[in-house]
N, CA, C and O atoms as a GROMACS GRO file, in nm:
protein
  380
    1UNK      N    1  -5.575   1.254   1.245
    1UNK     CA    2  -5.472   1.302   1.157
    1UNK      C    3  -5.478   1.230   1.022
    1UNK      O    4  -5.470   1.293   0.916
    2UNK      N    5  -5.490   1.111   1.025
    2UNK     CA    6  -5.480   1.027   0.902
    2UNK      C    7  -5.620   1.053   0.782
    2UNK      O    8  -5.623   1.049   0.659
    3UNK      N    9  -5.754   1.088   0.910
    3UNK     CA   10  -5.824   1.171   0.804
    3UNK      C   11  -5.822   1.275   0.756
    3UNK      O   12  -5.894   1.292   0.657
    4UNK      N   13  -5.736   1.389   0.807
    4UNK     CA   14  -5.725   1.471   0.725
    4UNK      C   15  -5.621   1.480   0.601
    4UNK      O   16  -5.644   1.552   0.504
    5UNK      N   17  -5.523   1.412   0.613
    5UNK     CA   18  -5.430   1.408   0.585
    5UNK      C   19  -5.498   1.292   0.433
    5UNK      O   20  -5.418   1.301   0.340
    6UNK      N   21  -5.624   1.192   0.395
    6UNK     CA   22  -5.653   1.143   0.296
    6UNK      C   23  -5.773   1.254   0.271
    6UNK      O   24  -5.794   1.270   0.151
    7UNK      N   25  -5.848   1.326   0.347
    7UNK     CA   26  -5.908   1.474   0.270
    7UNK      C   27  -5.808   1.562   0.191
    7UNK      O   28  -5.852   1.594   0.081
    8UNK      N   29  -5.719   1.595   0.211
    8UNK     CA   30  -5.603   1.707   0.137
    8UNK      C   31  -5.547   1.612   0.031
    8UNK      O   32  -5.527   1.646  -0.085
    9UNK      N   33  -5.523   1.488   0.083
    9UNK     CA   34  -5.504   1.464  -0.096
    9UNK      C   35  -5.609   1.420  -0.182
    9UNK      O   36  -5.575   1.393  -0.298
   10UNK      N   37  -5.747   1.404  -0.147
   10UNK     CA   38  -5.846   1.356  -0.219
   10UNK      C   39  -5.899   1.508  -0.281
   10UNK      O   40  -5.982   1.519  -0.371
   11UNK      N   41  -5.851   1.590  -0.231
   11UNK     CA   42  -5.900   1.798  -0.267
   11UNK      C   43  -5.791   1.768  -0.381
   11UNK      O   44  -5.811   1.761  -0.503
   12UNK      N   45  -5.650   1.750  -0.300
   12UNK     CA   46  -5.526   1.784  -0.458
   12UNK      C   47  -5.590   1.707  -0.550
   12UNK      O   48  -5.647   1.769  -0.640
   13UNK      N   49  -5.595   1.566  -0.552
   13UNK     CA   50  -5.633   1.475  -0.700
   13UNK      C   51  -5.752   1.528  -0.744
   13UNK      O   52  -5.768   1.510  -0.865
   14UNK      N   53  -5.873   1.606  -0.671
   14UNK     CA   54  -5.946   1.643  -0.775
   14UNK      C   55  -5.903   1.792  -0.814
   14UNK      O   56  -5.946   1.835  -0.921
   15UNK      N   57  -5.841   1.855  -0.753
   15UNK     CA   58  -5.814   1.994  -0.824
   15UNK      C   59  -5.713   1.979  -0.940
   15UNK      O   60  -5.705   2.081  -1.009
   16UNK      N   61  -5.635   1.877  -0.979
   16UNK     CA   62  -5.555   1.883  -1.035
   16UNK      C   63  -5.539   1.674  -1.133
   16UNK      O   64  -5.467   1.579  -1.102
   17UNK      N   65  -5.609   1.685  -1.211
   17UNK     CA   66  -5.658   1.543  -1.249
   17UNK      C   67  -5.536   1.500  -1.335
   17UNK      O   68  -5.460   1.562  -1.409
   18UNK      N   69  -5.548   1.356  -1.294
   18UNK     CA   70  -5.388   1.285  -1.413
   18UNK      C   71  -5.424   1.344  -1.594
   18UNK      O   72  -5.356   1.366  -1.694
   19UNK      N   73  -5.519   1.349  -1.570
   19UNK     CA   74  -5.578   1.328  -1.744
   19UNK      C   75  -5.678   1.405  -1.760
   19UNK      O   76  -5.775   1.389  -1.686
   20UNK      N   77  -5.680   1.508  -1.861
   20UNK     CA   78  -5.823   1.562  -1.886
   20UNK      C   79  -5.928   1.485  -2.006
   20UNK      O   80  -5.873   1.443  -2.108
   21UNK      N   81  -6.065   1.469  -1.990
   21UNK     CA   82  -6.131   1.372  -2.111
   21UNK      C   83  -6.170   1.454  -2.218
   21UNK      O   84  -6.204   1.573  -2.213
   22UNK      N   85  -6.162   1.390  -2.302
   22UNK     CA   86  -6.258   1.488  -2.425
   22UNK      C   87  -6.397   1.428  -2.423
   22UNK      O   88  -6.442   1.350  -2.339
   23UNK      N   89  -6.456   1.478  -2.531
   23UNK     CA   90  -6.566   1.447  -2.549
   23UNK      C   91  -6.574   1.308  -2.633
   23UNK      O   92  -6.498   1.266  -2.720
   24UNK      N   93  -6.700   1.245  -2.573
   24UNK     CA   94  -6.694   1.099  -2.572
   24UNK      C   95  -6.861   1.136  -2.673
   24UNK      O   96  -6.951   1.217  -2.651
   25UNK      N   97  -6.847   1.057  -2.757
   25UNK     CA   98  -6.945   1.029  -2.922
   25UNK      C   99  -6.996   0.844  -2.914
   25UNK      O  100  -6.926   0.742  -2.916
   26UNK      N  101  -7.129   0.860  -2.906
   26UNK     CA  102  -7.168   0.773  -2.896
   26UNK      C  103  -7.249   0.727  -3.087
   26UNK      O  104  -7.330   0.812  -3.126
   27UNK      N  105  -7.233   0.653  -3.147
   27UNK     CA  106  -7.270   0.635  -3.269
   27UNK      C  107  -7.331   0.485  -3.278
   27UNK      O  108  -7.270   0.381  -3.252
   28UNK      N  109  -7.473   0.500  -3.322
   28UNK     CA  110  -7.544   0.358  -3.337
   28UNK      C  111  -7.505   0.351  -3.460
   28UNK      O  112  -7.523   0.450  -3.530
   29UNK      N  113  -7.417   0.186  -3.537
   29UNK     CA  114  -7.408   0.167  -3.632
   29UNK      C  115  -7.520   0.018  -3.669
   29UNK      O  116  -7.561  -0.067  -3.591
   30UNK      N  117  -7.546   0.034  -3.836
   30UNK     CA  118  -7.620  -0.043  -3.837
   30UNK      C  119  -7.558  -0.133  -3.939
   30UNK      O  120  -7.522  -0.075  -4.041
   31UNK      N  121  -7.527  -0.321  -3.933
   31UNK     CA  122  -7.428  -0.372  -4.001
   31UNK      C  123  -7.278  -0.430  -3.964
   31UNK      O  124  -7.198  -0.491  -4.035
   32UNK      N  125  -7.272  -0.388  -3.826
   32UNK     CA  126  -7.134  -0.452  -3.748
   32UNK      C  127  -7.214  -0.612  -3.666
   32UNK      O  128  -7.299  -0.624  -3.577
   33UNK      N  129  -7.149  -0.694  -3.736
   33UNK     CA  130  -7.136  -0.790  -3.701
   33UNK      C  131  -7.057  -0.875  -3.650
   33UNK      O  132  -7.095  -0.970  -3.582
   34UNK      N  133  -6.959  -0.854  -3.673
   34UNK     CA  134  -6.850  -0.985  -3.620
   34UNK      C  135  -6.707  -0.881  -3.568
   34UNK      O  136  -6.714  -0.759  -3.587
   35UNK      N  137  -6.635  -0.918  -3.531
   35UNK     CA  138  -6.491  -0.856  -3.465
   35UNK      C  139  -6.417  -0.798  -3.548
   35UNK      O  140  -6.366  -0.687  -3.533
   36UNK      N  141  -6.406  -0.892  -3.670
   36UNK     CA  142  -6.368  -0.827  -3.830
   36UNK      C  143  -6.394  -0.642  -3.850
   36UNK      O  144  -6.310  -0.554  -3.870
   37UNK      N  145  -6.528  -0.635  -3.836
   37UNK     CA  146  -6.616  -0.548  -3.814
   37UNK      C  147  -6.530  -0.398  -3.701
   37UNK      O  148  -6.493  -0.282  -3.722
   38UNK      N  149  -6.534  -0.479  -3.598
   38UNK     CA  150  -6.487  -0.364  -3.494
   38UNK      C  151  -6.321  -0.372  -3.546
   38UNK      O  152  -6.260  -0.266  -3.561
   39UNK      N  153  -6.269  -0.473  -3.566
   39UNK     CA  154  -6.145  -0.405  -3.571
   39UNK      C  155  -6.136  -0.319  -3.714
   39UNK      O  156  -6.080  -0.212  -3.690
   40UNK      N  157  -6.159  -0.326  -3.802
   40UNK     CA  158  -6.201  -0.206  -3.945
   40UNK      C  159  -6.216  -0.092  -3.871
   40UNK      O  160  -6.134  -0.002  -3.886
   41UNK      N  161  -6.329  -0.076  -3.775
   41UNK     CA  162  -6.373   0.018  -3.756
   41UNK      C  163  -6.251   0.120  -3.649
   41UNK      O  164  -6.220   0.238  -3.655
   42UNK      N  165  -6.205   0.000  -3.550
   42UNK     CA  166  -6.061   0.096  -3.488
   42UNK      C  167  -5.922   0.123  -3.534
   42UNK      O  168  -5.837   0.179  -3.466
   43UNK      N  169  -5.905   0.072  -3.673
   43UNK     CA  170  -5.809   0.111  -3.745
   43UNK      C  171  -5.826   0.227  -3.819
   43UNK      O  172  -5.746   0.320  -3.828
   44UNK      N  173  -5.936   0.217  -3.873
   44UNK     CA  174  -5.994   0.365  -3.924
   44UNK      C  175  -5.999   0.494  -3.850
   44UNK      O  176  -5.946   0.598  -3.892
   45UNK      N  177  -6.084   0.480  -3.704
   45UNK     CA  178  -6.063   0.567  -3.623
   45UNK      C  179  -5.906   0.628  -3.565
   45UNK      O  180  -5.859   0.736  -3.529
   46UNK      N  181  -5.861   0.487  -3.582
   46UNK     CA  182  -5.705   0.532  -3.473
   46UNK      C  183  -5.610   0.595  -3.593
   46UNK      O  184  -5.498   0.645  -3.583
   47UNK      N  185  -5.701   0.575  -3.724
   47UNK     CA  186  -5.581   0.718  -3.777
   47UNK      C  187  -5.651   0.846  -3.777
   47UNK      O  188  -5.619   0.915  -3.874
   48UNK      N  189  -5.716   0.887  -3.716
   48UNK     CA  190  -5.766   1.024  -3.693
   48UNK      C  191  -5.695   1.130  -3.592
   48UNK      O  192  -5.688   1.100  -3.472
   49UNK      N  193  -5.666   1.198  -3.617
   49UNK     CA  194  -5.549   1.286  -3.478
   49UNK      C  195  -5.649   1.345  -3.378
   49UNK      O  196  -5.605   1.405  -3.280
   50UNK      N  197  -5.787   1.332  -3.398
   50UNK     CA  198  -5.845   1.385  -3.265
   50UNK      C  199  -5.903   1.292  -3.191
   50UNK      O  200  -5.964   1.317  -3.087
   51UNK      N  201  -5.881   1.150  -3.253
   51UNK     CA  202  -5.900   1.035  -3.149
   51UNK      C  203  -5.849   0.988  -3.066
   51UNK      O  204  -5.749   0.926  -3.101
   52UNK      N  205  -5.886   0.988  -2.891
   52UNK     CA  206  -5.780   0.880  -2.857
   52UNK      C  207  -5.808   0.771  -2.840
   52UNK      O  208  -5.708   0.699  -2.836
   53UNK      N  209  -5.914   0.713  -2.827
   53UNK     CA  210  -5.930   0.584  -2.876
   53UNK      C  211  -6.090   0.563  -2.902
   53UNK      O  212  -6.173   0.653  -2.890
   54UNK      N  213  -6.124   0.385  -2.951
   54UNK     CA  214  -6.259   0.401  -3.001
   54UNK      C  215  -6.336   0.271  -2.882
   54UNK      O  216  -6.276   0.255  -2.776
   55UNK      N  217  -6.433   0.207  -2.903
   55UNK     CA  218  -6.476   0.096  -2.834
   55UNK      C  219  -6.602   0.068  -2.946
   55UNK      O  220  -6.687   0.140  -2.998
   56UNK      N  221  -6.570  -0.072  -2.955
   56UNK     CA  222  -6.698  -0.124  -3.077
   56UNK      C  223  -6.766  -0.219  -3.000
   56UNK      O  224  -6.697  -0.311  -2.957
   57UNK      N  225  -6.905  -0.218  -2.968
   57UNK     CA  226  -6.996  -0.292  -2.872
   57UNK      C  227  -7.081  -0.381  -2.992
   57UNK      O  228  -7.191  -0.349  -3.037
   58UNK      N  229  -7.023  -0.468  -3.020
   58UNK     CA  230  -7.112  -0.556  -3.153
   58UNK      C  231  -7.275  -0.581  -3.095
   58UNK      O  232  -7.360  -0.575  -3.184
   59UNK      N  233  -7.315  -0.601  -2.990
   59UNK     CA  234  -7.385  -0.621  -2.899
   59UNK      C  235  -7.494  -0.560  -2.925
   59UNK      O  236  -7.606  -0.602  -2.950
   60UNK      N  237  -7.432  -0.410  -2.913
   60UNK     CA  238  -7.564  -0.277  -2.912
   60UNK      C  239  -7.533  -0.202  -3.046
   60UNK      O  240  -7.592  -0.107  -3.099
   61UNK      N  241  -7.435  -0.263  -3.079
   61UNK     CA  242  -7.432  -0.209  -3.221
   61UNK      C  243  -7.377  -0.076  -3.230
   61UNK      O  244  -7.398  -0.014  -3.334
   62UNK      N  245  -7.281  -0.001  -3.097
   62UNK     CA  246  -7.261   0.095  -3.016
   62UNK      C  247  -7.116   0.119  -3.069
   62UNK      O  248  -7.040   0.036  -3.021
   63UNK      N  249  -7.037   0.232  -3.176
   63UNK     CA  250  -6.948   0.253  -3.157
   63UNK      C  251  -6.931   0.409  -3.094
   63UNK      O  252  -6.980   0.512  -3.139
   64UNK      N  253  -6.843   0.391  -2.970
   64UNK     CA  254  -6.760   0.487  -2.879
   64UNK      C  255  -6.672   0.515  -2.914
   64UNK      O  256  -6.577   0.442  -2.942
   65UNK      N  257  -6.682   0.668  -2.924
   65UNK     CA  258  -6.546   0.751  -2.991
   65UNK      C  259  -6.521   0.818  -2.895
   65UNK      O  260  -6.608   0.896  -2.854
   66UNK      N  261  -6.366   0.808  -2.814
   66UNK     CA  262  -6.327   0.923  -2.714
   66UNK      C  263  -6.218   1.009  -2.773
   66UNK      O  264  -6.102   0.979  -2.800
   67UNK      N  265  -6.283   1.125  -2.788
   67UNK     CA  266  -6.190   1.257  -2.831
   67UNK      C  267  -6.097   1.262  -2.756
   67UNK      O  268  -6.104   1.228  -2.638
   68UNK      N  269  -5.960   1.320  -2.829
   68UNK     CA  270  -5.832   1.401  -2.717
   68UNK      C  271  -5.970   1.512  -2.653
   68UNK      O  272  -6.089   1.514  -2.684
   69UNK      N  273  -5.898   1.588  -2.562
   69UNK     CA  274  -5.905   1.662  -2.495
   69UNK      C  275  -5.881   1.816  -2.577
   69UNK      O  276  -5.762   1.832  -2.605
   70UNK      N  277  -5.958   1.916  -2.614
   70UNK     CA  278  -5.959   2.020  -2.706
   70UNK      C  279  -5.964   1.993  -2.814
   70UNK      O  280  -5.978   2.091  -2.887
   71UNK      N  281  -5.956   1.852  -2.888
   71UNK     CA  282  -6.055   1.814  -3.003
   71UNK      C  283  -6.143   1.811  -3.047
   71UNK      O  284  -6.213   1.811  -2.946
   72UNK      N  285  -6.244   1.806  -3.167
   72UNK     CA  286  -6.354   1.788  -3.168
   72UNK      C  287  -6.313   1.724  -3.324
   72UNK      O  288  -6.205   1.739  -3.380
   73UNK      N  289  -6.470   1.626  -3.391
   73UNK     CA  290  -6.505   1.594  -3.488
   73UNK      C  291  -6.659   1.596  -3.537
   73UNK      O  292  -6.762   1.530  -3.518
   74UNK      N  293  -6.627   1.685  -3.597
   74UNK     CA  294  -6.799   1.670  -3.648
   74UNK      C  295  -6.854   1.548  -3.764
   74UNK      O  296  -6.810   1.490  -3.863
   75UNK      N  297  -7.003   1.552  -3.667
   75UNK     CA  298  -7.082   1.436  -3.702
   75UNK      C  299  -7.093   1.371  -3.859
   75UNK      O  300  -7.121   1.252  -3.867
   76UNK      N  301  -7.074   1.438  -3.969
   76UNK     CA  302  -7.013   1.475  -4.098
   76UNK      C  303  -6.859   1.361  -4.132
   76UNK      O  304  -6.800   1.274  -4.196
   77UNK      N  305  -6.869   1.447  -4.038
   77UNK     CA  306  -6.692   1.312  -4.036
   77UNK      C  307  -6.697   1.210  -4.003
   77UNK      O  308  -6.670   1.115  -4.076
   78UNK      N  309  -6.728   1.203  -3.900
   78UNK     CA  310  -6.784   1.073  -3.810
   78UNK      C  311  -6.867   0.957  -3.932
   78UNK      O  312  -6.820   0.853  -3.979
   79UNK      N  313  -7.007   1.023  -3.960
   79UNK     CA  314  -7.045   0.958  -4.043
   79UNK      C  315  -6.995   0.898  -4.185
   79UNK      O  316  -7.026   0.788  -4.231
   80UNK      N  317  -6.900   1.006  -4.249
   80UNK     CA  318  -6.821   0.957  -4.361
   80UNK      C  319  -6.746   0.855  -4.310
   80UNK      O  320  -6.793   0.746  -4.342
   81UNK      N  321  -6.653   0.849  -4.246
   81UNK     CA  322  -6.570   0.728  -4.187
   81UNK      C  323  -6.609   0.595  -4.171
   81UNK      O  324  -6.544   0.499  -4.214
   82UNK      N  325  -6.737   0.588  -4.097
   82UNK     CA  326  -6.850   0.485  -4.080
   82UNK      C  327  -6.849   0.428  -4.252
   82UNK      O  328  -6.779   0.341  -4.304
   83UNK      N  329  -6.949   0.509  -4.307
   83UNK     CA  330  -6.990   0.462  -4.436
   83UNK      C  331  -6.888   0.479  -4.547
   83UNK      O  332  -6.940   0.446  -4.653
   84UNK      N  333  -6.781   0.513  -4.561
   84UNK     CA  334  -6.709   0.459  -4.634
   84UNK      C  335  -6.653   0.344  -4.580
   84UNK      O  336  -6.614   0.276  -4.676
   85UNK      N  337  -6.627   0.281  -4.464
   85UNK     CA  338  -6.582   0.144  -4.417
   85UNK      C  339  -6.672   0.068  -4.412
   85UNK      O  340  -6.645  -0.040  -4.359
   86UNK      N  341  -6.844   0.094  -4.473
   86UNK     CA  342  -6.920   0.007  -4.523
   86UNK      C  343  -7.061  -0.018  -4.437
   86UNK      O  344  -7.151  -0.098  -4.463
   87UNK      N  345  -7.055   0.036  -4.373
   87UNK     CA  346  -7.181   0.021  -4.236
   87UNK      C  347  -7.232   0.173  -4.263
   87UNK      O  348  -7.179   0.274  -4.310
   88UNK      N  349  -7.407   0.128  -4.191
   88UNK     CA  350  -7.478   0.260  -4.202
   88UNK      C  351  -7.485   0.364  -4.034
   88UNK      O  352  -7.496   0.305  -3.927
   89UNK      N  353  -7.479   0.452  -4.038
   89UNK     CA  354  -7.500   0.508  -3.891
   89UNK      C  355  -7.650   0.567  -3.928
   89UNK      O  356  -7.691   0.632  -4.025
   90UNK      N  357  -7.720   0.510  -3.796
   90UNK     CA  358  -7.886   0.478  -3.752
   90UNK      C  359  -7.914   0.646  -3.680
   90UNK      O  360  -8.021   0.707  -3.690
   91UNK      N  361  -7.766   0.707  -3.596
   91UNK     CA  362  -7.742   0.825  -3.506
   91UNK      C  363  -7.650   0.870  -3.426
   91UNK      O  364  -7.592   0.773  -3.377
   92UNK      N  365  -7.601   0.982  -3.381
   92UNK     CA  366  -7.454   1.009  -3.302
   92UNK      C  367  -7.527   1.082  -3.204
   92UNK      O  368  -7.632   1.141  -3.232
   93UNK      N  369  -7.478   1.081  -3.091
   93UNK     CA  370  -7.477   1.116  -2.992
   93UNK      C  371  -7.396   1.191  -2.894
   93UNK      O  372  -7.296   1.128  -2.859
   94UNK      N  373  -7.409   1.303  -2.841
   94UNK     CA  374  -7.238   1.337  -2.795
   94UNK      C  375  -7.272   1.302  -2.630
   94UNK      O  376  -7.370   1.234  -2.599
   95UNK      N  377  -7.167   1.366  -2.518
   95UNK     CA  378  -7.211   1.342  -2.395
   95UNK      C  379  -7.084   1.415  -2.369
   95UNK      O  380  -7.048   1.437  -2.253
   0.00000   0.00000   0.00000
C-alpha cells in the first residue's frame, strides 16, 4: 500500500510541477574578474522583466541567465547588457 500510495503522488508532482523553468542562457564572458564584477553583472540583469535570476561563475568565466517562464531575450540584448557594463561576450548559448 505505501508503495503505491508514493507512485500516485510521484505521477501528481510530475504531472503538475511547483514551478515551470524558462529558458536557461549560458554566456562566456571575457573580463569578469573579481565579485565586483558578478555583482554589476546581477544588478544589471535583475532589472530586466524577463529575468528571474542570473549566476556569475568567475571561474569559467560563465554567466547564467534563467528566463521567467514564456520569456525570452534575444542574444542582441543579452550582448548589449554585457558590453555596456564593460566586459566582452566570447558566445551565448541557449539550453
Amino acid at each position: 500500500m505505501k508503495k503505491l500510495f508514493v507512485l500516485t503522488l510521484s505521477l501528481i508532482t510530475l504531472s503538475f510541477p511547483a514551478f515551470a523553468a524558462g529558458q536557461v542562457v549560458k554566456v562566456s564572458v571575457n573580463g569578469l574578474v573579481c565579485d565586483f564584477c558578478a555583482r554589476a553583472l546581477e544588478k544589471t540583469f535583475g532589472k530586466q522583466e524577463a529575468v528571474e535570476d542570473i549566476g556569475v561563475d568567475l571561474d569559467t568565466k560563465i554567466v547564467t541567465v534563467n528566463l521567467k517562464e514564456g520569456q525570452d531575450m534575444d542574444d542582441e540584448r543579452i550582448k548589449e547588457l554585457i558590453t555596456d557594463s564593460g566586459y566582452n561576450v566570447e558566445g551565448i548559448t541557449r539550453e
